[in-house]
C-alpha positions as CSV (number, residue, x, y, z in Angstrom):
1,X,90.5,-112.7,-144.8
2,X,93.3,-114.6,-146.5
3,X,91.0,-117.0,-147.8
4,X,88.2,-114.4,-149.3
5,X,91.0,-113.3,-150.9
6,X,92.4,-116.4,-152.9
7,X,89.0,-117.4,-153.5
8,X,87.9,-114.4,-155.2
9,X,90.8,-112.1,-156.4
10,X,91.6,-114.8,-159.7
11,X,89.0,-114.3,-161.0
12,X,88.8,-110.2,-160.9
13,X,89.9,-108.1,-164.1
14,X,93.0,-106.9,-162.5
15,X,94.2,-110.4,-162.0
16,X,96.8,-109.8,-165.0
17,X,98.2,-105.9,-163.4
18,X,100.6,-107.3,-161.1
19,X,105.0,-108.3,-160.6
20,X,104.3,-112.2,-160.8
21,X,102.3,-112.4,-164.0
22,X,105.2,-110.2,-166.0
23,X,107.7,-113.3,-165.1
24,X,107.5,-114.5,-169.0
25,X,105.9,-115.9,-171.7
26,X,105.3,-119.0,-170.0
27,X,104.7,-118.0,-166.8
28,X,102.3,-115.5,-167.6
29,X,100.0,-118.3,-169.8
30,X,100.2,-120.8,-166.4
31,X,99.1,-117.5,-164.9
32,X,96.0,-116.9,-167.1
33,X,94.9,-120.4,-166.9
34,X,91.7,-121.1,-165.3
35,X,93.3,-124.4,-163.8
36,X,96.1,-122.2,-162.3
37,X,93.5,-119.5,-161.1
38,X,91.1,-122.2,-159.9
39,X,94.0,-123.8,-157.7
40,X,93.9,-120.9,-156.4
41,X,90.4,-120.3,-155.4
42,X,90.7,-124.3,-154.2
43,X,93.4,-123.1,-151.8
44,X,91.6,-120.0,-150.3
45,X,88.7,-122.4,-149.8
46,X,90.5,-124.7,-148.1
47,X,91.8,-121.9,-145.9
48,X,88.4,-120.4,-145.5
49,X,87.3,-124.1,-144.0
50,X,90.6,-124.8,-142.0
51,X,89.1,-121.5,-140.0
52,X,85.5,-122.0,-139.6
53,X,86.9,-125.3,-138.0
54,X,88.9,-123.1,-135.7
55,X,86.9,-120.8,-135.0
56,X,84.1,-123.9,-134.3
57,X,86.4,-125.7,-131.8
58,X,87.0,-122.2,-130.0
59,X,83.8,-121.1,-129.5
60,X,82.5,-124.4,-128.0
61,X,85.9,-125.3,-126.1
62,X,88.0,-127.8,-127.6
63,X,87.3,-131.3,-129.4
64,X,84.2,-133.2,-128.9
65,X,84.8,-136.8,-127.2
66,X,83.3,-139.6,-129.5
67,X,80.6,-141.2,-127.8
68,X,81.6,-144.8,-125.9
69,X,85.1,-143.5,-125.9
70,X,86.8,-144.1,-123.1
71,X,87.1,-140.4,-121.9
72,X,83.3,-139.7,-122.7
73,X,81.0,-138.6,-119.7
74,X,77.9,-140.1,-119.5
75,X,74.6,-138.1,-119.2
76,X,74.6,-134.5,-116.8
77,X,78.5,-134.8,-117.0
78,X,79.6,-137.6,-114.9
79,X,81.1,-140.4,-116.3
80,X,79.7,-144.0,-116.9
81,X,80.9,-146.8,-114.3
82,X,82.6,-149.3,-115.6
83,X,81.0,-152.7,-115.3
84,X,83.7,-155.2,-113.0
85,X,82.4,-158.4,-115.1
């Protein structure tokens, strides 16, 4: 929800209407910049991907061994033997 939020709400009208942007002349041009805003929206996407990684690694029960690893199973679960030559 978070990151919806930073992704889209910078770039609504009301953007402007709030207690950070009255902090000054300066301030408040930083705060209409579309780099600033864009920031922004980079971090809510970042957030959005951080949790659709989460979310991935829940649903299917932690990390994903890399095959030939050392902890990998072989085929229907078990693991490979290890050759004694």
């Amino acid at each position: 929800m978070v990151g919806v939020m930073l992704l889209v709400l910078p770039w609504m009208p009301g953007w402007d209407q709030n207690y950070f942007s009255g902090g000054g002349r300066g301030w408040y041009s930083v705060w209409m910049s579309p780099y600033f805003r864009g920031a922004v929206s980079g971090v809510g996407v970042v957030n959005l991907l951080v949790s659709f990684v989460e979310v991935h690694f829940l649903l299917w029960g932690g990390r994903r061994r890399a095959p030939g690893s050392p902890d990998s199973e072989g085929p229907g679960g078990r693991r490979p033997r290890r050759s004694s030559g």
